[in-house]
N, C-alpha and C positions, 0 to 999 in steps of 0.2 A: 762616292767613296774615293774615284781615282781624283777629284780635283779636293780633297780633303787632304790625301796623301803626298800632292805636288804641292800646294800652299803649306802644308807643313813641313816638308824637305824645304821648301824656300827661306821659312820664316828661323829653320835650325839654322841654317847655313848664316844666314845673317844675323844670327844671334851670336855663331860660334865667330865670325869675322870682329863684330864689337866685342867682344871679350879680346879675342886675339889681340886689336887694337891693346886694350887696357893690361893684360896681364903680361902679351910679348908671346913670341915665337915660340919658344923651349916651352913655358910652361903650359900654352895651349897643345903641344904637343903631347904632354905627360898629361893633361886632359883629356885628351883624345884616346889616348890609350884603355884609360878608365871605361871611357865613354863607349865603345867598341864592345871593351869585355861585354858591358852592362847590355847595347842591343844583341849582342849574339845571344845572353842568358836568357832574355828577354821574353826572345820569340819562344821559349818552351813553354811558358804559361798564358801570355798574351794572345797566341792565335789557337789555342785549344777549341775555343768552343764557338767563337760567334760567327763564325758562316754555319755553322751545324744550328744554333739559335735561330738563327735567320729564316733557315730553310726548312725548319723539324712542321711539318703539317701537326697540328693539333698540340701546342705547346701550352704544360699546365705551368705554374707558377711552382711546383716543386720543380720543374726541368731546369729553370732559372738561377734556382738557390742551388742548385746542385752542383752547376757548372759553375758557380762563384766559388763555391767552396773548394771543390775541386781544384779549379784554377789559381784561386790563393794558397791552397796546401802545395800543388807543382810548383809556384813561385818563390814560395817560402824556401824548397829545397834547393831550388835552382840558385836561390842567393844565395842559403848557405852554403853551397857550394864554392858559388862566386867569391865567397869572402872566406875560403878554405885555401881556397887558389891565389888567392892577392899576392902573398908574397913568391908564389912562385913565378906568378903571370911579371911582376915588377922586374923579379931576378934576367926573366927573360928578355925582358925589354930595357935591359940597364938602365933604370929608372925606378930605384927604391924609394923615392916617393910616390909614385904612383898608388903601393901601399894604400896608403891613409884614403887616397880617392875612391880605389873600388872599395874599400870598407865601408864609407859615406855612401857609395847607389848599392851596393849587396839590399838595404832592406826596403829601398824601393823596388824591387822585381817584385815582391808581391803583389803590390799596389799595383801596377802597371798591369800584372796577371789578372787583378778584378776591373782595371780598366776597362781594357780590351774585351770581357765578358759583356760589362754595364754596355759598351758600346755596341757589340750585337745586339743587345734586348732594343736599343735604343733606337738602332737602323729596323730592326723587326717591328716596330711602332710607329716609326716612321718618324720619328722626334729630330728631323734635319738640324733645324734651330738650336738646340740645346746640343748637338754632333759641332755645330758648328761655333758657339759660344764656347766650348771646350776649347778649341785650336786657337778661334782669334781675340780669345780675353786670355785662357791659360798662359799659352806659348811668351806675350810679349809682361807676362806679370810675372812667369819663370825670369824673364831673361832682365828686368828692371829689379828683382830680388835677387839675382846673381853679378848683378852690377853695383848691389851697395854694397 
């Protein structure tokens, strides 16, 4: 898990640097701002339940569904939230476009919240491979659809 977590802070960083390249200073900055709100949100629904997954001795298949759900209804709120706060998080960051960005990730935190779930069950099984095709097919197929 810790070299899942270091290959993927690597593969951000050098994703956010070609962007930077292409879009410029400033507006990877009011990027960044988005980007922030959206990990702080993040973690409210994303790290609920899969070390508890992981570790639950005698895990039935409703334990699963539960914490999906769970974790997407937390998510759900946490964006709404996120996307409550936009204009005020923008106001604060003199950067009223920033706006429109965190409106665009607000409704990914729930996805992210079922991610982070799917990905417990998935270390729980021990499904490396498919942990691992998430990081190094997703991350660089996010970052060639954020480049067109």
């Amino acid at each position: 898990m810790l070299a899942e977590s270091v290959a993927s802070a690597i593969l951000s960083l050098l994703s956010m640097l070609a962007i930077g390249r292409v879009i410029g200073p400033h507006d990877t900055g009011i990027g960044t701002i988005a980007i922030a709100a959206f990990l702080c949100i993040d973690m409210l629904g994303a790290v609920l339940f899969p070390d508890a997954l992981v570790q639950l001795q005698g895990l039935a298949r409703r334990h699963g569904s539960s914490a999906a759900t769970a974790s997407v209804l937390v998510g759900a709120a946490a964006g709404s939230c996120m996307a409550a706060a936009a204009p005020l998080l923008a106001t604060g960051a003199g950067a009223p476009e920033a706006v429109w960005l965190v409106l665009a990730l607000a409704p990914l935190v729930p996805v992210s919240a079922y991610s982070g779930t799917v990905s417990g069950l998935l270390l729980r099984d021990r499904r490396f491979r498919l942990l691992s095709f998430r990081l190094l097919l997703g991350q660089p197929l996010a970052l060639g659809a954020g480049m067109a």
